[in-house]
GULO-724949 format. One line per 5 residues: number of its first residue (from 1); their letters; for each residue x, y, z of C-alpha. Coordinates in steps of 0.2 Angstrom, whole numbers, padded with zeros to 4 digits. Layout:
N
NUM = A = X:Y:Z; ...
END
This chain:
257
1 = XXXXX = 0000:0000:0000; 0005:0017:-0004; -0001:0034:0000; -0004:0043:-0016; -0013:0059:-0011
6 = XXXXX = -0009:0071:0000; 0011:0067:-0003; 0020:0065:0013; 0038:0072:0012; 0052:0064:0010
11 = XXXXX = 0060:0050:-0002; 0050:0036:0005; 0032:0045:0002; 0027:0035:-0012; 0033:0016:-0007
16 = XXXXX = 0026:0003:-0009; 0024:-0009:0005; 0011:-0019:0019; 0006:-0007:0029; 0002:-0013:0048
21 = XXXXX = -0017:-0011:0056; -0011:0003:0067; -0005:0014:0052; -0023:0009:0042; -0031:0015:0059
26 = XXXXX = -0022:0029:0060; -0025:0034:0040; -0044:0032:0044; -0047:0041:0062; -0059:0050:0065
31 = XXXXX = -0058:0068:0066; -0062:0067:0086; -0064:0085:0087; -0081:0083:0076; -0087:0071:0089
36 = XXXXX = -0096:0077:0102; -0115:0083:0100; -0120:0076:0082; -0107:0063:0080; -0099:0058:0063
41 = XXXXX = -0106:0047:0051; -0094:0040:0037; -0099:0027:0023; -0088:0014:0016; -0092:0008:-0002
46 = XXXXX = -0084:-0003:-0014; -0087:0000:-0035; -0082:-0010:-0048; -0072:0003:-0061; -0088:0006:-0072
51 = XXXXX = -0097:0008:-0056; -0106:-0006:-0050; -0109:-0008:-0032; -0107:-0028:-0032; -0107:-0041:-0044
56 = XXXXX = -0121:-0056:-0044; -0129:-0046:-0028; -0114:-0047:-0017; -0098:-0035:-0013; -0086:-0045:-0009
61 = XXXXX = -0081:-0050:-0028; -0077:-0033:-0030; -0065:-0034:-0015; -0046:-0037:-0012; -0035:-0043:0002
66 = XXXXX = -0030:-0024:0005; -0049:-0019:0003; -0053:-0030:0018; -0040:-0025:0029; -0048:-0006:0028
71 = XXXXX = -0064:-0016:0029; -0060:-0021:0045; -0052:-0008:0053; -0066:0005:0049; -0075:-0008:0057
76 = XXXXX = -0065:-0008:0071; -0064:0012:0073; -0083:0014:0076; -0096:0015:0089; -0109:0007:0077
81 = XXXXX = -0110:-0001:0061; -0128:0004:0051; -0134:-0008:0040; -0152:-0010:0030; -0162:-0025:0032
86 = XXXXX = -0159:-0029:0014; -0139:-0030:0016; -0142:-0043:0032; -0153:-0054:0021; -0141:-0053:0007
91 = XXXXX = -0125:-0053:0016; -0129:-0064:0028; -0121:-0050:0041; -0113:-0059:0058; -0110:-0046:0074
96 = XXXXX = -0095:-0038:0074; -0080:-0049:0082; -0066:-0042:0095; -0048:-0041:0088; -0032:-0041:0098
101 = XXXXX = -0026:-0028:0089; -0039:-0014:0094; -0042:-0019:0111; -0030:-0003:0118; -0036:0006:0104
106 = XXXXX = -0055:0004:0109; -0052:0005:0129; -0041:0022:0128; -0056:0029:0117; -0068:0022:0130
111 = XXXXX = -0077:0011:0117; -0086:-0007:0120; -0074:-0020:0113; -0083:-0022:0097; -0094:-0009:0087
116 = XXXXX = -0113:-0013:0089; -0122:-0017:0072; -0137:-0006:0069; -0151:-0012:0058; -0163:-0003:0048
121 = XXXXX = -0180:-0009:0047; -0196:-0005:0044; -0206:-0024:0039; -0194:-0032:0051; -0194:-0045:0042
126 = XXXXX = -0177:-0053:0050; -0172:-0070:0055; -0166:-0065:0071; -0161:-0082:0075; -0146:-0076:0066
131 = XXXXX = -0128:-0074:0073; -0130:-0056:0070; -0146:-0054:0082; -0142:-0069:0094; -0123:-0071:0097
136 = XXXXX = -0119:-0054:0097; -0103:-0048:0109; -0114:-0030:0112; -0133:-0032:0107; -0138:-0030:0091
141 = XXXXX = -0148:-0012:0089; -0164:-0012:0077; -0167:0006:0071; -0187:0009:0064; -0204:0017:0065
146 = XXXXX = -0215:0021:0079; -0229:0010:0068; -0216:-0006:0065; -0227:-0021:0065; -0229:-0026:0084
151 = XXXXX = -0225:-0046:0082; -0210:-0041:0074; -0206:-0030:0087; -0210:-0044:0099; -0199:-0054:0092
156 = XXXXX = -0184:-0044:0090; -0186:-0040:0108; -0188:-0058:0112; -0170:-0061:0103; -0162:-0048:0115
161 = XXXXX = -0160:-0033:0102; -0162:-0017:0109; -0175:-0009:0097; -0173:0011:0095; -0190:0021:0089
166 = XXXXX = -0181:0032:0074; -0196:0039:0065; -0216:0040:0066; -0220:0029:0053; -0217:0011:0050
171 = XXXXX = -0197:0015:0047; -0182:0024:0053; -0182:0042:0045; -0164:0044:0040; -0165:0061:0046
176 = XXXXX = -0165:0055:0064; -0155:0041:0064; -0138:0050:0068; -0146:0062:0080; -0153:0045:0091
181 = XXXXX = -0137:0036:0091; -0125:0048:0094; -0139:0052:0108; -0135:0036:0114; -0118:0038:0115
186 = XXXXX = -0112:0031:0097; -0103:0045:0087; -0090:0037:0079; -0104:0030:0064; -0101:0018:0050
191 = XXXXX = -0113:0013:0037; -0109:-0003:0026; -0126:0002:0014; -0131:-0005:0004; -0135:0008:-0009
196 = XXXXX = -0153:0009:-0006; -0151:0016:0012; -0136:0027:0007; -0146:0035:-0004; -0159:0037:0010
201 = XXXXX = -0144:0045:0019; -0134:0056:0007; -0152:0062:0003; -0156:0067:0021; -0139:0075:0021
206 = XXXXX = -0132:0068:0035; -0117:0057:0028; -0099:0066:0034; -0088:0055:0024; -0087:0044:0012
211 = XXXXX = -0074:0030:0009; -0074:0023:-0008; -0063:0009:-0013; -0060:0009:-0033; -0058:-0009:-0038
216 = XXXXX = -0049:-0012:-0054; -0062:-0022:-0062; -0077:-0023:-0073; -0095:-0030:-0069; -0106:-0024:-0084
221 = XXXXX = -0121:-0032:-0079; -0137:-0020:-0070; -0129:-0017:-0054; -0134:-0002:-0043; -0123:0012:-0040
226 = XXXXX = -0116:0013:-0020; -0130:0027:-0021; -0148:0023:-0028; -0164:0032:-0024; -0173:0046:-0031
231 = XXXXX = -0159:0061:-0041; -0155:0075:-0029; -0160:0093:-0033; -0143:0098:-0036; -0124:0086:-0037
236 = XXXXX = -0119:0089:-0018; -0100:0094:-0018; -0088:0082:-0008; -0069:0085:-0004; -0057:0074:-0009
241 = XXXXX = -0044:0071:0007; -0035:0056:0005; -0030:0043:-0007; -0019:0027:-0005; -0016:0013:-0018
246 = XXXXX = -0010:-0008:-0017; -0013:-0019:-0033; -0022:-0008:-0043; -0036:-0004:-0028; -0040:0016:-0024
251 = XXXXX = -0044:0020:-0008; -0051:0035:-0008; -0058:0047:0007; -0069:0062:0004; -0078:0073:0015
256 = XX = -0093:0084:0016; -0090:0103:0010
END
């Protein structure tokens, strides 16, 4: 891996070598400063080179060895991982497992040892006999409406998940979905998608960052974009802060403006 952009000084600047976990970690941290009140949400997205968010309905042929080292250290930097229900079905998503590495990290920032998964919901039509919602390490959260169907919400309850009221219809409104976990003391935010619910995101206007990993392949095919949903008024300006490089992959960090 090597850092591309900003350039770092000196001869060795554009290297190319295995970079450890605690240097990913420390590429990626969060600007703490940004924390408190509101939190910081910041997305992580894989796309094929002409676009596609995954191939055959799942990410993980568009990714790399190096794409899920950063995979898993974003992981590892946040409070709580969002995820819509439709990723969960898909993915199959398992909780979040404690790594050796991070534990220092995650105490001296006063974090749980792993980040909670939150999910998004609002048929709540889940399995939660699941890892995800019945082994979990921290319990699993399950974000929806005040008018979620009540033998869902039976269930989920049942399973152990702590179910947070994020909107007053049957689903979570995006729109209050950052203010009621950072509320809850989760400001360090990751969302996994998929594109549906970044879309839902982005178009609320409460995505920070967003990290997009370039993968030097093509898909073809109908695949989604990492963002789907209805077009926005206007483009919406990002920053470009950040990009590193290994085999071929971009890894590319912008912000907000």
């Amino acid at each position: 891996m090597r850092r591309l952009f900003p350039a770092a000084p000196g001869p060795a600047a554009l290297v190319d070598r295995e970079w450890d976990l605690s240097e990913i970690a420390d590429a990626y941290a969060y600007p703490e400063e940004r924390l408190p009140g509101a939190g910081w949400l910041r997305a992580n997205m894989v796309s094929s080179a002409d676009g596609a968010a995954h191939h055959g309905g799942r990410s993980r042929p568009l990714s790399s060895a190096a794409d899920k080292r950063v995979f898993g250290v974003l992981r590892q930097l946040a409070d709580v991982v969002i995820v819509g229900a439709e990723t969960v079905r898909e993915e199959r998503y398992r909780p979040a497992r404690a790594r050796s590495e991070f534990a220092e990290r995650r105490a001296a920032a006063g974090q749980a040892p792993v980040p909670a998964i939150a999910v998004l919901s609002a048929s709540l039509h889940l399995d939660f006999s699941l890892p995800l919602f019945a082994e979990p390490l921290v319990p699993t959260l399950l974000l929806t409406g005040a008018r979620a169907p009540h033998a869902g919400l039976a269930l989920a309850r049942e399973a152990g998940v702590e179910v947070i009221t994020a909107g007053e219809g049957s689903g979570a409104e995006p729109a209050r979905v950052k203010a009621e976990l950072a509320r809850r003391g989760y400001p360090r935010m990751l969302t996994e998608g998929g594109p549906r619910l970044l879309g839902q995101l982005v178009t609320a206007g409460v995505v920070d960052e967003l990290c997009l990993s370039w993968a030097p392949r093509y898909t073809a095919g109908t695949a989604p974009r990492i963002v789907s949903g209805p077009e926005l008024d206007a483009p919406r300006e990002l920053e470009l802060t950040d990009v590193l490089e290994d085999s071929g992959f971009l890894f590319t960090r912008y912000r907000r403006r």
